[in-house]
C-alpha positions in Angstrom: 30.2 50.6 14.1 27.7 53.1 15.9 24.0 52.1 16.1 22.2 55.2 16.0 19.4 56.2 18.7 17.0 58.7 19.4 16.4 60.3 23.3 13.3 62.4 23.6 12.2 63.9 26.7 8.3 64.6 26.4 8.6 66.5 29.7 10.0 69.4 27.7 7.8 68.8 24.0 5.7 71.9 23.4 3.7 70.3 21.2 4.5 72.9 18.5 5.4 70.3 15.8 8.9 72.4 14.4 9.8 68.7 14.3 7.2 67.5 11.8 8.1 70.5 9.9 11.7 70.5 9.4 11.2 66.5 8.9 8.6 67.7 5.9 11.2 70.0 4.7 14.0 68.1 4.8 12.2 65.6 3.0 10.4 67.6 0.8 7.4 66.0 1.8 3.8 67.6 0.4 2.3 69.0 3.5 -0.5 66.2 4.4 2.6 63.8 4.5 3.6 63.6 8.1 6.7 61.0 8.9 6.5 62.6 12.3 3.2 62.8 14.2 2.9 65.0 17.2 -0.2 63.3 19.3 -1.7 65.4 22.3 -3.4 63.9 25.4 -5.2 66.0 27.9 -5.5 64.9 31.5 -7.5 66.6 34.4 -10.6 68.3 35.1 -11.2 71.7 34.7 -10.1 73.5 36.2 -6.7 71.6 36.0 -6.7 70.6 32.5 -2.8 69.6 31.3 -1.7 68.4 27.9 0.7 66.7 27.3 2.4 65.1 23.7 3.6 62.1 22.0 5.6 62.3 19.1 5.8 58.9 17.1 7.6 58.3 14.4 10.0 55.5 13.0 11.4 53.6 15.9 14.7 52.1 13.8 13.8 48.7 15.8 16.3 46.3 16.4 13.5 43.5 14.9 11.8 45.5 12.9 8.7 43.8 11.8 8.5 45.4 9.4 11.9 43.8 7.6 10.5 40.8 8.3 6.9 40.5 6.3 8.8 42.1 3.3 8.4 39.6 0.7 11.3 41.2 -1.5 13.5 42.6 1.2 13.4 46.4 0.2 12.4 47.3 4.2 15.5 46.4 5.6 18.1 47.5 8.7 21.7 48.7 8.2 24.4 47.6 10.4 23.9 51.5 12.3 20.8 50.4 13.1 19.0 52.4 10.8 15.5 51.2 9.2 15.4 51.5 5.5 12.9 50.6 2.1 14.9 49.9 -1.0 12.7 51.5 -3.7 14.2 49.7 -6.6 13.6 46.2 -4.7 9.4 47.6 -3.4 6.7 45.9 -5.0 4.1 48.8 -3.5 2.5 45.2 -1.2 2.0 47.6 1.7 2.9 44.7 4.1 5.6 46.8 5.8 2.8 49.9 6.3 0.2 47.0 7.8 3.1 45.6 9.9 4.3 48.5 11.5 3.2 48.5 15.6 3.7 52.3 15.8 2.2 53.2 11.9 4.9 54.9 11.5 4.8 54.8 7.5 3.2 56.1 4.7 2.3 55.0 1.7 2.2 57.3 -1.4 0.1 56.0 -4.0 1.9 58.2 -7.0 4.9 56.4 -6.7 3.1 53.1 -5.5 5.8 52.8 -2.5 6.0 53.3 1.3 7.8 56.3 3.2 9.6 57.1 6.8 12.0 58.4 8.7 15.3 57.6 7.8 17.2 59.8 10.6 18.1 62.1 8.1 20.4 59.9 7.0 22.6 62.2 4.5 22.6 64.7 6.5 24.0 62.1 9.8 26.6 60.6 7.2 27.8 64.4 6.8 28.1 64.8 10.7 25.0 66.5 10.9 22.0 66.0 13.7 18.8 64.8 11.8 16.6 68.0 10.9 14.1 67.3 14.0 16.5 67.5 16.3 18.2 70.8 15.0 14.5 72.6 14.9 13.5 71.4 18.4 13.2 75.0 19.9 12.6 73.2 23.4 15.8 71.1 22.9 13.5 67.9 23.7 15.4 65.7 21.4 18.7 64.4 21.1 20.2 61.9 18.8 23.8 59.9 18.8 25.3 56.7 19.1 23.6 54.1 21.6 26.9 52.1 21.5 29.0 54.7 22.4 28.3 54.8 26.5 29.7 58.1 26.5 27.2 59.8 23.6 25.2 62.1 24.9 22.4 59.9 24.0 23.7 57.2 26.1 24.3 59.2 29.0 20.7 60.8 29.0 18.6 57.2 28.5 21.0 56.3 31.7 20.8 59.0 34.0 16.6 60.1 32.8 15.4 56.0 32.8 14.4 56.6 29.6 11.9 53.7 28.1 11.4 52.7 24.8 7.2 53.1 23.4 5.8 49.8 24.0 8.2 47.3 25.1 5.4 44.6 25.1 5.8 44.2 21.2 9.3 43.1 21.5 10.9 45.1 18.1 13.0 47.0 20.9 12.9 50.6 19.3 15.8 52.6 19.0 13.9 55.5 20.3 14.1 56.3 24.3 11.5 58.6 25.4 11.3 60.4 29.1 7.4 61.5 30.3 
């Protein structure tokens, strides 16, 4: 069974947010719905000013806190690691949106339930990258299986010491970032 990870190499993110847009598209999201946010930090004094970005998202934890405050079990993680809200099971509590370390979901109030990534999941179960990855002109991100040691996603957490966005919470994230 693969458990499905995310690499991203911040060293080469332009900031440019292609993937907030192909993750709105793919998703047919309205366009103040972002399941991707690109953050941007500047460092220096002029005349050396440097930005530099932080895209946060889903992290697919391995103990997702999430799963674990929902009182009806609709937030929950597939055996591929995979994070998702069962919509027919959501009461609308908003105790997964409050939980999440990262705030890494949405609530729409139309439908009364909460939102996030899902890793493109159709389009992974057809073979296909998730859209983010695909519309990364800088090639920053990479996704695969993290139990494969051979994936390229494997390979690149190894050989780059990629770390996972704050290991002090203990939900281990599926997500490996380089800065």
């Amino acid at each position: 069974m693969p458990k499905y990870g995310m690499f991203i190499d911040l060293t080469k993110c332009l900031g440019c947010n292609a993937c907030t847009v192909a993750c709105q598209a793919q998703n047919r999201l309205p366009a103040e719905e972002h399941w991707i946010r690109v953050q941007t930090f500047e460092s220096g004094k002029y005349p050396t000013v440097t930005k530099s970005f932080l895209t946060v998202q889903c992290m697919h934890c391995d103990k997702p806190v999430c799963v674990s405050v929902c009182p009806t079990k609709a937030s929950y993680k597939r055996r591929d690691g995979i994070v998702m809200v069962d919509e027919n099971r959501c009461i609308g509590c908003k105790y997964c949106v409050v939980a999440c370390p990262y705030q890494a979901r949405v609530f729409r109030e139309e439908e009364g339930l909460p939102e996030k990534c899902i890793f493109c999941l159709p389009r992974v179960q057809r073979g296909v990258a998730p859209a983010c990855v695909v519309a990364c002109p800088a090639g920053a991100r990479r996704f695969g299986d993290l139990n494969d040691p051979e994936s390229e996603v494997s390979r690149l957490i190894a050989t780059r010491k990629a770390a996972q966005l704050r290991p002090d919470l203990g939900t281990i994230p599926y997500i490996y970032f380089v800065w």
